[in-house]
N, C-alpha and C positions, 0 to 999 in steps of 0.2 A: 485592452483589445478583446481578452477572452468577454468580458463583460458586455461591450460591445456586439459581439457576436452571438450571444446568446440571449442576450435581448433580441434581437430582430428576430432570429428561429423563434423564440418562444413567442412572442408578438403576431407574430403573421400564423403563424400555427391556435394561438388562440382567437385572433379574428376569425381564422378559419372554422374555428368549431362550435361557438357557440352554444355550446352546450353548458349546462353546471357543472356537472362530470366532467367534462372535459377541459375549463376552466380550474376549475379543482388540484388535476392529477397538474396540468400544467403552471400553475402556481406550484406545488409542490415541488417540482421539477426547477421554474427557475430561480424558487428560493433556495435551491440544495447547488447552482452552480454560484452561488452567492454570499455560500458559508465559506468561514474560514477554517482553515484543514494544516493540525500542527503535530508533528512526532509527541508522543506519549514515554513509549517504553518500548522496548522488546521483551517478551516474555515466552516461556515454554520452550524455550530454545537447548536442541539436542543433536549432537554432531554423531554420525553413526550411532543412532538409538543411546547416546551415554548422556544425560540430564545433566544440562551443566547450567540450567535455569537457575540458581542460586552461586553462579561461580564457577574456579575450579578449585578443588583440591590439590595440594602439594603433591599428591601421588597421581590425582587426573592429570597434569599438567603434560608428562612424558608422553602417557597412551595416547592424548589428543593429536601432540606434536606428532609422534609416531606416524599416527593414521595421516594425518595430514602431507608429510614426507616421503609416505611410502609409495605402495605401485598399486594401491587398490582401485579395484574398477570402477566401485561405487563407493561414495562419502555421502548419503542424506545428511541435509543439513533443514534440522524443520522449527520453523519460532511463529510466533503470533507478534504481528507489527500491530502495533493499538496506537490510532489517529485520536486526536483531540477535531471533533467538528463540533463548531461555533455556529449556531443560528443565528445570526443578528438581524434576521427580518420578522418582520409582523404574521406570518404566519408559519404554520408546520412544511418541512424541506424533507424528502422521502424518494426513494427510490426501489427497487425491484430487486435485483441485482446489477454488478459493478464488475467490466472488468477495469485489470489495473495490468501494469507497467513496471517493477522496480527495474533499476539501472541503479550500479553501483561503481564508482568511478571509473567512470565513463564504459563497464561494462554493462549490455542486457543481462543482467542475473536471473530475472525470471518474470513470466508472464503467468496470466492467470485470471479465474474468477469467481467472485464471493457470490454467493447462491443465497444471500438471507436476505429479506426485505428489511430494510432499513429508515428510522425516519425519526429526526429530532424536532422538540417544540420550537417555537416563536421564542428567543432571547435565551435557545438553553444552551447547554453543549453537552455532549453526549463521545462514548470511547464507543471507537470501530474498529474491531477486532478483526482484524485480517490474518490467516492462517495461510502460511508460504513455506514449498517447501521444494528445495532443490540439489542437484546433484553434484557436489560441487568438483569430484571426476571430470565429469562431464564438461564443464567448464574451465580447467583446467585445458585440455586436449586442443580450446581455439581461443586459447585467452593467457596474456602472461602468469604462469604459476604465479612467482612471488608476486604478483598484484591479487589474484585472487587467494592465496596463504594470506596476504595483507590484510584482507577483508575479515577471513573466517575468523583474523586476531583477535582483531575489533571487536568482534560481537564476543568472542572471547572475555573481551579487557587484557591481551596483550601484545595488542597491536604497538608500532610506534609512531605511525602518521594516520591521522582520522582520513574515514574515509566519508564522502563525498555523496549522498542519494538521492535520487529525484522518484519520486513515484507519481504516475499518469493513471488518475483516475476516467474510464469512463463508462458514468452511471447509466443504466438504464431504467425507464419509467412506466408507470401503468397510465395512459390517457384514455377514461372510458372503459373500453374493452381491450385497448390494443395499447404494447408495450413497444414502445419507442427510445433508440438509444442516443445518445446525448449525441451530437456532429462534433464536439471538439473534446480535448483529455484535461482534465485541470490535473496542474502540476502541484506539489506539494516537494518541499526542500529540504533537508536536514543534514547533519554533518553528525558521526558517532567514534569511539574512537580514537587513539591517537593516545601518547602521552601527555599530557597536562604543563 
């Protein structure tokens, strides 16, 4: 369906224009709603400013918890989600900037949007670094605690039921002079988490 749907906008919008340029930016365009888009890793990930990117420590393990149980107003919780996107078409897939969407089981965790122009070859794949960072207080206050304590485990590594993510990507493009944002969100799935 999404496929469907983005064929016809981009089809009618390039009869429309006729231009090189703008045949160009929109090939670009609907070869990047046509990549395939897969979890990588999580990286740079720090819970209240404590770098737990390599882990925890036997003695991090308390102070996390702590902070996590306690009555603090603010929790920043800030990591870099790195995407696997897959070109499999015949030419370069590119966009502008991107906003996006995570939702993490079944809560909105946070919105947002990537400010770097982005753009992989014909047959490559390419890591998109997305930089997310949210207050997990704050979520806490309209969201069941131990579902979002469940969450911050996970990315932890000690969680005990994985949790569940859908991120909505939607790209925006340069056609010609003028930047145009995608009409639909491509979803992207993954599961993290959990005991084994």
């Amino acid at each position: 369906m999404k496929k469907i749907i983005t064929g016809i906008f981009f089809s009618v919008m390039l009869i429309l224009s006729g231009c090189t340029s703008l045949q160009s930016g929109l090939s670009n365009a609907y070869n990047l709603a046509n990549c395939d888009y897969k979890y990588n890793s999580i990286s740079n990930l720090t819970v209240s400013d404590i770098n737990v990117s390599n882990g925890l420590s036997a003695l991090m393990i308390p102070k996390v918890l702590s902070i996590l149980n306690g009555n603090a107003s603010s929790i920043p919780l800030n990591f870099t989600l790195n995407l696997d996107v897959k070109n499999p078409n015949s030419g370069t897939a590119a966009f502008q900037s991107l906003n996006y969407i995570v939702s993490i089981d079944d809560i909105q965790f946070t919105t947002g949007n990537f400010q770097q122009a982005f753009s992989v070859g014909a047959g490559e794949t390419k890591l998109l670094p997305m930089t997310i960072g949210v207050d997990i207080a704050e979520l806490m206050k309209s969201n069941s605690k131990s579902t979002v304590e469940n969450i911050v485990k996970n990315f932890l590594g000690l969680g005990n039921t994985a949790s569940k993510v859908t991120v909505q990507l939607k790209p925006s493009f340069k056609v010609g002079e003028q930047i145009f944002t995608s009409p639909i969100y491509i979803p992207v799935s993954f599961s993290f988490g959990g005991k084994n």
